[in-house]
C-alpha positions in Angstrom: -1.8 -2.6 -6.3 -1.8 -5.7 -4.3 1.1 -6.2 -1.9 2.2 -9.9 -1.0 2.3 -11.5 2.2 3.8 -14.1 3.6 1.7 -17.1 5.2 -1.2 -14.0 5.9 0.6 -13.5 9.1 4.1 -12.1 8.4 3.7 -8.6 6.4 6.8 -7.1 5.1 8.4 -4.8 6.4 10.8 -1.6 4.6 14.0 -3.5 3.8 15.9 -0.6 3.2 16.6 0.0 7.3 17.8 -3.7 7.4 21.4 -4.5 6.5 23.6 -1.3 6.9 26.1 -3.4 8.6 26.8 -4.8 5.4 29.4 -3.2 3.4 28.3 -1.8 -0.6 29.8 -1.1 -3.9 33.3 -0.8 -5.1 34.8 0.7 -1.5 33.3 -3.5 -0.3 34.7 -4.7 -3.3 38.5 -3.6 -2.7 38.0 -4.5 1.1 38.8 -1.1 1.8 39.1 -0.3 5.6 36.5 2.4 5.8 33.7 0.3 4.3 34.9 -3.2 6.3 37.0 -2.5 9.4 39.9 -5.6 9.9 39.6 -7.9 12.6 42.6 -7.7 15.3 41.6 -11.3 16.3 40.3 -15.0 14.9 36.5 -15.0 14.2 34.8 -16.9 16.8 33.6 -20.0 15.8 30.1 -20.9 17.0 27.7 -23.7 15.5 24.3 -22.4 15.3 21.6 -24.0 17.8 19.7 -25.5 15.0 22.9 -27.3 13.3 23.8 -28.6 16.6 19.9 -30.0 17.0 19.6 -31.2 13.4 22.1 -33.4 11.6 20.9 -32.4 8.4 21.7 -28.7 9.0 24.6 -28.8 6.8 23.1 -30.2 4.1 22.1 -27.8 0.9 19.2 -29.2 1.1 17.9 -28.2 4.4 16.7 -24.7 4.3 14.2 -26.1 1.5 13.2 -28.8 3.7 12.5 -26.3 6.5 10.7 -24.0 4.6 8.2 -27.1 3.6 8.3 -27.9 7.0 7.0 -24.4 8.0 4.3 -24.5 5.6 3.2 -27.5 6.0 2.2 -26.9 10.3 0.9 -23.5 9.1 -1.5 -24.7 6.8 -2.4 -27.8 9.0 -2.6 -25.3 12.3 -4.6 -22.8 10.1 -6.9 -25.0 9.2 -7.4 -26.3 13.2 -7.4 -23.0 14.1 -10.2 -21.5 11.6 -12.0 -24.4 11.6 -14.8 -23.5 14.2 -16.0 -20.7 11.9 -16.0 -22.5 9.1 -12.5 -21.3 7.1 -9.8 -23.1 6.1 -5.8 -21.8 5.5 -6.8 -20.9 2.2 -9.5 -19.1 2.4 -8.0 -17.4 5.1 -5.5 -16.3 3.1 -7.8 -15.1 0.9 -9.9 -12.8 3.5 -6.5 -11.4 4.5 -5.4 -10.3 0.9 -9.0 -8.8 0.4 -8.8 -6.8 3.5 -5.2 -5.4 2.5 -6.6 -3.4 -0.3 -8.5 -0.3 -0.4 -10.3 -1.4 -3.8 -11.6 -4.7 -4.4 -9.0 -6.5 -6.9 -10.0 -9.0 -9.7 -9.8 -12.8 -9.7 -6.3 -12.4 -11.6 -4.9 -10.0 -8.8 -5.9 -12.3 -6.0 -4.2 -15.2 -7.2 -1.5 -13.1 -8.1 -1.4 -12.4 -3.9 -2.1 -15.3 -2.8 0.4 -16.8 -5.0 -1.9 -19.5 -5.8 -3.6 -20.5 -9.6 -6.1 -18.3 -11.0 -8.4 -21.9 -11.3 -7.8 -22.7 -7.6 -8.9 -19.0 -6.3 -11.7 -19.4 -8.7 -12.9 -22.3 -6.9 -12.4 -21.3 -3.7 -14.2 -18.1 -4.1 -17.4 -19.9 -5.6 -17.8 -21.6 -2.5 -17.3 -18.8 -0.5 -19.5 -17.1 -2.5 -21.6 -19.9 -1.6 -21.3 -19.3 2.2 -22.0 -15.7 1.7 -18.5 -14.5 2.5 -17.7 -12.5 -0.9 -19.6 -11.4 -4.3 -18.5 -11.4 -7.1 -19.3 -8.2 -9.4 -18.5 -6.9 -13.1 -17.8 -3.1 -13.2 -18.7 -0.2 -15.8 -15.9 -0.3 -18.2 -14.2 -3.3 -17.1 -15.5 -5.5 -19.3 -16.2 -9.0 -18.0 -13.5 -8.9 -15.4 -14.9 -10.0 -12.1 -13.8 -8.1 -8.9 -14.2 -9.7 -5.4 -15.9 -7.9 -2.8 -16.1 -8.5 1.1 -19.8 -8.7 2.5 -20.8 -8.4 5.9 -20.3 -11.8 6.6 -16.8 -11.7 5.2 -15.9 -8.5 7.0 -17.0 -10.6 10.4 -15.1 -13.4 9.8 -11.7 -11.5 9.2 -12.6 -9.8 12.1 -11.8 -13.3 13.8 -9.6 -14.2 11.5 -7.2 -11.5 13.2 -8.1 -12.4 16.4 -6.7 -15.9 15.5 -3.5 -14.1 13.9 -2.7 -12.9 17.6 -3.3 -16.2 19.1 -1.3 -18.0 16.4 1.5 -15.1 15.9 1.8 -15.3 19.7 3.4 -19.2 19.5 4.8 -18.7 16.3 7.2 -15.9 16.9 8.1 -16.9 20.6 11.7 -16.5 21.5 12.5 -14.6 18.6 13.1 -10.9 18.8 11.9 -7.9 16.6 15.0 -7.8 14.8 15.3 -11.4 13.7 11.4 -11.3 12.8 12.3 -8.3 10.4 15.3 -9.8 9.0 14.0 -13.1 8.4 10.8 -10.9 6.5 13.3 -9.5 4.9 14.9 -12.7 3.4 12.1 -14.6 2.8 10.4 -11.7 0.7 14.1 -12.3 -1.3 13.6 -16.0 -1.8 9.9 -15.1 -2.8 11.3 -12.5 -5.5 14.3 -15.5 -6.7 11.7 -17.9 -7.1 9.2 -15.8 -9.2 12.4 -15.3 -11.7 12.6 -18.7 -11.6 9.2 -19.7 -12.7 9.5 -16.4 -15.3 12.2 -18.3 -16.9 10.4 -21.5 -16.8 7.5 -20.5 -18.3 10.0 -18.7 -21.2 11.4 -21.8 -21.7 8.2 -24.0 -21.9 6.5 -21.4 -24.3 10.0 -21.9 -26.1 9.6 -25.6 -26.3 6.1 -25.1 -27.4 6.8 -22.9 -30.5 9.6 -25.0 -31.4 6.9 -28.2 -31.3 4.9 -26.4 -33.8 
């Protein structure tokens, strides 16, 4: 089974050591002592770096806004940073999702990864196909179902696509410790897992619409 990343540079890490300093079930609930100890003072009150750099901090809408933002100068700096071997973000993405598995997945499995449109990958793995990065095969008993397999070629160029990784993971996670990196894994895999209900129910409702139409 494929496992999702994030950007194809921030992996996951086990959620279940984050957190502990957050207080569980009913004993949380009732505000008991042994699962939140009282404060003897006021809270401090500190305004975060960023909210004191951006006006907009305390706006709902920010987070979202940053998140683009962050996309956004990855994809653009991916594509800078790949271009002199001939890759783009994408397709990067791509060659890091195939080299995360032990078996080579189907088209379905890498979109479903990549968290991109089965069409799109489709696309994108026809040229690279083209470029001699990946085949394309059928297997016994599988039907028609096309799995994606690395060549040489491909295997080279994720070589240096990890060799880029360091470069870029090197400017991208400066200043920020080990902790906050796997926190902030840790809460973006959550807004992943929210937003993947939310396009569940999305679809349910347009199929819902569509049956109703009929």
């Amino acid at each position: 089974m494929l496992t999702k990343g994030v950007g194809g540079v921030l992996f996951l890490p086990l959620c279940a050591r984050l957190g502990t300093d957050r207080p569980r079930g009913k004993a949380a609930a009732r505000g008991e002592e042994s699962a939140m100890p009282r404060s003897t003072g006021s809270p401090a009150q500190s305004t975060p770096a960023c909210a004191e750099t951006h006006a907009c901090a305390g706006e709902e809408s920010a987070l979202v806004r940053r998140l683009f933002t962050v996309n956004n100068m990855m994809m653009r700096l991916g594509d800078r940073l790949t271009a002199p071997i001939g890759l783009t973000s994408s397709r990067w993405l791509l060659l890091c999702a195939l080299g995360r598995v032990e078996e080579p997945p189907t088209v379905r499995q890498l979109s479903e990864d990549a968290l991109l449109s089965a069409q799109n990958v489709s696309r994108m793995l026809a040229a690279m196909e083209d470029e001699g990065l990946v085949e394309r095969r059928t297997q016994p008993g599988s039907g028609r179902s096309l799995f994606v397999h690395l060549t040489d070629q491909g295997r080279t160029a994720l070589e240096q696509t990890r060799e880029l990784a360091k470069v870029f993971e090197q400017f991208f996670l400066d200043g920020i410790n080990p902790e906050e990196v796997e926190r902030t894994e840790c809460t973006l895999q959550s807004l992943i897992d929210n937003l993947e209900r939310f396009e569940t129910k999305l679809e349910q409702s347009e199929e819902s619409r569509r049956e109703a139409a009929r």
